[in-house]
Every structure is written in C-alpha cells, then in structure tokens.
C-alpha positions as CSV (number, residue, x, y, z in Angstrom):
1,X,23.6,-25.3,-35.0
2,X,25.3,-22.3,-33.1
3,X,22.6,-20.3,-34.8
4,X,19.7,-22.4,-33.8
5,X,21.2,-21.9,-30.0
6,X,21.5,-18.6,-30.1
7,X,17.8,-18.1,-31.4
8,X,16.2,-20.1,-29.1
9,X,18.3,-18.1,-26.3
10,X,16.9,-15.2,-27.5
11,X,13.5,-16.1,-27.1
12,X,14.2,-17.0,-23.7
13,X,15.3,-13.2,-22.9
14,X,12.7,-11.9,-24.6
15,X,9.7,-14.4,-23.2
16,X,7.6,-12.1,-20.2
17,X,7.8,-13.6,-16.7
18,X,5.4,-15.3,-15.7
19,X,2.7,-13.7,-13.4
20,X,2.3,-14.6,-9.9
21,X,-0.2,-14.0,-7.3
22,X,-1.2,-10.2,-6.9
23,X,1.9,-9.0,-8.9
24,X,0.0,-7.5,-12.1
25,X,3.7,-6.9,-13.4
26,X,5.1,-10.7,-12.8
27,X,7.7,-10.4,-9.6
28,X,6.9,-11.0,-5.9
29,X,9.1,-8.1,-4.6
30,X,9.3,-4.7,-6.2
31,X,12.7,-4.4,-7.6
32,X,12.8,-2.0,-10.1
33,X,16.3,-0.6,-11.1
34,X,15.6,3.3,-12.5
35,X,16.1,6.3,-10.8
36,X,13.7,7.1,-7.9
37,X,14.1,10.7,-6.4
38,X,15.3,10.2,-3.3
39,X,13.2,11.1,0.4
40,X,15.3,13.8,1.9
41,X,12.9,14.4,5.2
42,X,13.5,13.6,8.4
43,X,13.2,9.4,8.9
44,X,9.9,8.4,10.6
45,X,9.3,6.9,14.0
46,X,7.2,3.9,13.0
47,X,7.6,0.6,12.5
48,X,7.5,-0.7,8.7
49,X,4.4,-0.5,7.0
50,X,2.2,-1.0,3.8
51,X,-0.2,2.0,2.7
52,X,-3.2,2.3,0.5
53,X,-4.6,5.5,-0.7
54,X,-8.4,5.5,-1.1
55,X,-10.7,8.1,-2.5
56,X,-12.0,10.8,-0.2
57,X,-15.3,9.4,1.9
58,X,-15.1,5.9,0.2
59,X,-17.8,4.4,3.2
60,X,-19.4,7.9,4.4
61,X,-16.2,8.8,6.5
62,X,-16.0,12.2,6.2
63,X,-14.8,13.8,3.0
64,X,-11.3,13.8,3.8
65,X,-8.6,11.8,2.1
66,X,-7.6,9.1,3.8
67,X,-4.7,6.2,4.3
68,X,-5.6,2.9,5.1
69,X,-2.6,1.2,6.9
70,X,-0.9,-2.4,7.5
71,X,1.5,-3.2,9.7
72,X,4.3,-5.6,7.7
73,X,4.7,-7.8,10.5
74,X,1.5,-9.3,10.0
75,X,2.7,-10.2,6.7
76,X,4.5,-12.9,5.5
77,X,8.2,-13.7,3.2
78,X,6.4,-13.1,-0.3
79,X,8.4,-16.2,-1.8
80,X,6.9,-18.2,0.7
81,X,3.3,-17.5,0.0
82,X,3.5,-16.7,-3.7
83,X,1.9,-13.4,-2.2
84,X,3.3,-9.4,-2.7
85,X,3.3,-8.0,1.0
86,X,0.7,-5.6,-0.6
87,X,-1.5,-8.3,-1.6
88,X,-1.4,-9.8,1.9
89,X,-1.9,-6.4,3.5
90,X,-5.5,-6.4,1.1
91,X,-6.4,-9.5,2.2
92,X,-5.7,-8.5,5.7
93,X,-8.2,-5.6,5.2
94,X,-10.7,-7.7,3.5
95,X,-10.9,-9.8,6.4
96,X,-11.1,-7.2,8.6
97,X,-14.1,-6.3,6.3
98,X,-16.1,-9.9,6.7
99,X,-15.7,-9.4,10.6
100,X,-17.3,-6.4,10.8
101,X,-20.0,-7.5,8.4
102,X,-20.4,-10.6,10.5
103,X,-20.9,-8.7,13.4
104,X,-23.3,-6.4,12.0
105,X,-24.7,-8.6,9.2
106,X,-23.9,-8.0,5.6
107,X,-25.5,-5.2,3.9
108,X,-26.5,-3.4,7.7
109,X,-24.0,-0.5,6.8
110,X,-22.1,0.9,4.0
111,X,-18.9,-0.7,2.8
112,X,-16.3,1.0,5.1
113,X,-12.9,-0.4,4.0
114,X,-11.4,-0.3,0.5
115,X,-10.4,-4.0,-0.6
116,X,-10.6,-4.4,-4.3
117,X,-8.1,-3.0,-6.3
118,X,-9.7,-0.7,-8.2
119,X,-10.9,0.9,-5.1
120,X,-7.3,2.5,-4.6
121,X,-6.0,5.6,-5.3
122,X,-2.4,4.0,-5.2
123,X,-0.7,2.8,-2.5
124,X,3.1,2.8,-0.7
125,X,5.0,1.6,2.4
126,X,7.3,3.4,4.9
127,X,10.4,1.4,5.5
128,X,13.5,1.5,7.8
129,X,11.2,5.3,8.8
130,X,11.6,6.2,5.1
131,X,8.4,6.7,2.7
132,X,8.7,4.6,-0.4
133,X,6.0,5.1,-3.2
134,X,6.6,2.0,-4.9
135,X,4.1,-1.3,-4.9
136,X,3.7,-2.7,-8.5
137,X,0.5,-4.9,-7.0
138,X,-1.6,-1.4,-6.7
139,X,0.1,1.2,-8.6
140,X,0.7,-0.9,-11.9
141,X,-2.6,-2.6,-12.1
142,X,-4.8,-2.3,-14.6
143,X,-7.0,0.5,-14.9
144,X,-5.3,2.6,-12.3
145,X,-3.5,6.2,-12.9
146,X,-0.3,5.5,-11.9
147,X,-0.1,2.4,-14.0
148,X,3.1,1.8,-16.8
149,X,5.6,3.0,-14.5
150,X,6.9,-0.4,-12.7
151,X,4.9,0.2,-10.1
152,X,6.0,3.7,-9.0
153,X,3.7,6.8,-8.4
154,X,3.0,9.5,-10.7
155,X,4.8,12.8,-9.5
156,X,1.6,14.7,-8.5
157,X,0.8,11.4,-6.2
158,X,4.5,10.8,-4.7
159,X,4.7,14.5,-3.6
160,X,1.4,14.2,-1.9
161,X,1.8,11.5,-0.4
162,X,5.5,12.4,1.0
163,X,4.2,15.5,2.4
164,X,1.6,13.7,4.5
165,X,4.4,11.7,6.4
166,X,7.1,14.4,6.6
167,X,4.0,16.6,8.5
168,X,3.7,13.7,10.8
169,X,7.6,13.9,11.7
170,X,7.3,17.5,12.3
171,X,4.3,17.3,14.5
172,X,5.4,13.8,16.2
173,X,2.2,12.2,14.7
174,X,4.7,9.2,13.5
175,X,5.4,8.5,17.5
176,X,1.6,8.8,18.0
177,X,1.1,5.7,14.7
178,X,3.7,3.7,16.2
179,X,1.9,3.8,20.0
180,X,-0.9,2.7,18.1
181,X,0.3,-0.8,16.5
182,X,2.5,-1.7,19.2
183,X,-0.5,-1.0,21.8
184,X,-3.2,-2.9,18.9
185,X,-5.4,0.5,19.6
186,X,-8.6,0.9,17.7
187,X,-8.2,4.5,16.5
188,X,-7.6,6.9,14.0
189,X,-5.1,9.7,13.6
190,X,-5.8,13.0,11.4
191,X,-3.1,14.6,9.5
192,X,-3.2,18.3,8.6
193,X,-1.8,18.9,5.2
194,X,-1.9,22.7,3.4
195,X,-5.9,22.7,4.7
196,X,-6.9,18.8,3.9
197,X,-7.7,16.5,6.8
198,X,-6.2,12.6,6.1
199,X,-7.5,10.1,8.2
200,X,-4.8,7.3,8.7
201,X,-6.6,3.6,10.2
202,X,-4.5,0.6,11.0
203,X,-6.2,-2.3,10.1
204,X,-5.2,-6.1,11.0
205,X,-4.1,-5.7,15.1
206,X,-7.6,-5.8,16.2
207,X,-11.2,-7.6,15.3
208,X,-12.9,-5.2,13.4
209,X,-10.7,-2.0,12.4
C-alpha cells in the first residue's frame, strides 16, 4: 500500500503543468529559478513596460530595427485573466491593428504592427527602470530562436537588447519614453546604437499607434 502511494505521488511530480492561455511553457508569470546575469547599468527613467522585438522594416518602416512597446498598466493581474502580461500587451497591439485597418479599410496599406507570434524577434520588459529579457509567452514559443531556455534570451539577443536601453539612460531618451505614455503622445523615438537606428512605438494609449 505505502508503495502504491508513493508511485502514484510520483506521477504527480513528474505530470507537466497544464498550459494556460499564451504561456507556451504552462505558468502565468515568468518565474524561473536559474541564474540570470544581472543588469549593472544605470536604472531607467520609465514607467514599467512590456517589449517586443520585430524584424527590421516588418510594414515598410524603414530598415531599422525596431521595439514595439506596452505600457503594463494597461494590462491586467495575469491570474485574473488567465492571460501572461505579454499576451495581453499582443492583444493590445492587435487591436491597435484592427483600428487602423478600420479607419483605412483592411488591405489599403501594408501590415504595420507585428501581432502574431511568430512575427517576433523575442521580446522583454523594463521593470522597477531595470531591463529584464525574460517573457516565456514570446521567447519560448515554438519556432522562435530563443526558445528551450524558460523563456530567457539567447546571449547575442540579451546584450543587444541591454545596450539599446542603457544608450537611452545615457542620452536621457528613457525621460523622453516616459513623457510619451504619461502624455498618450503619438510618436516614435530613435535610438542610436554602434551605427543602427531602433525605432521604439508605444502602442495602446492612443486610437491607432
């Protein structure tokens, strides 16, 4: 009998978690244990956010890279929507897709914001001003480069992608971001990084950016 317990114990260890909505790896918040090198820049002057990498001119924007950007305020407690705050901030931008395409009518211009998951590169958030390359809905999903590592970035992408931010500290771009959420402006900032332009859009404070 003691046996039989212990089995069947066992094979409730062992069983995988369940999945849940927009977590490819089965949890609603990104809480993986192992070592993660920490951010030793200077702490960012912007409110918490949730950012998604796309490829270079995804809808005919140029040919630099560029950062598509949610605010985390427009999102909600991920155990009370059964939603990953990145999840929510991709069906933010996917709305902010069918308004424009409303506006202009469907088809009348190129695709302009990345929504599907396949069409990003990876993606991150800046929290409490510090850059975090962590989001197990994006980076662990299937099919994309970064994915097998609980959700974390390969090294290539999290040094990329920490430079960007610690330029904007240095040249007080981060103050610029952060008038542009709390004012809901309809703009874009460019980042100069080692001779490559990123374009950084907040989408979800305003109808169709």
């Amino acid at each position: 009998y003691n046996c039989l317990i212990h089995f069947y114990k066992r094979l409730q260890i062992s069983a995988p978690r369940p999945r849940m909505a927009g977590t490819p790896c089965g949890r609603l918040i990104c809480d993986y244990p192992g070592p993660r090198p920490k951010y030793q820049g200077e702490l960012l002057d912007i409110p918490n956010i949730l950012v998604f990498k796309v490829p270079k001119g995804f809808g005919s924007r140029g040919s630099h890279n560029r950062f598509q950007v949610v605010p985390s305020y427009l999102t909600k407690d991920p155990k009370l929507v059964g939603k990953t705050r990145h999840q929510q901030a991709i069906d933010i931008m996917d709305e902010s897709q069918s308004k424009f395409d409303r506006k202009h009518g469907e088809g009348t211009f190129q695709k302009s914001i990345a929504t599907d998951m396949k069409e990003f590169i990876n993606a991150g958030s800046v929290q409490g001003g510090e850059p975090k390359t962590q989001s197990c809905t994006v980076n662990n999903s299937e099919s994309n480069l970064n994915a097998g590592q609980e959700g974390r970035m390969e090294e290539k992408h999290r040094e990329e992608f920490m430079e960007v931010w610690a330029e904007m500290v240095k040249t007080g771009q981060d103050k610029m971001l952060r008038e542009t959420i709390e004012n809901k402006q309809p703009q874009s900032l460019a980042v100069y990084v080692k001779d490559q332009t990123w374009g950084i859009t907040v989408f979800g404070l305003h109808d169709y950016c």
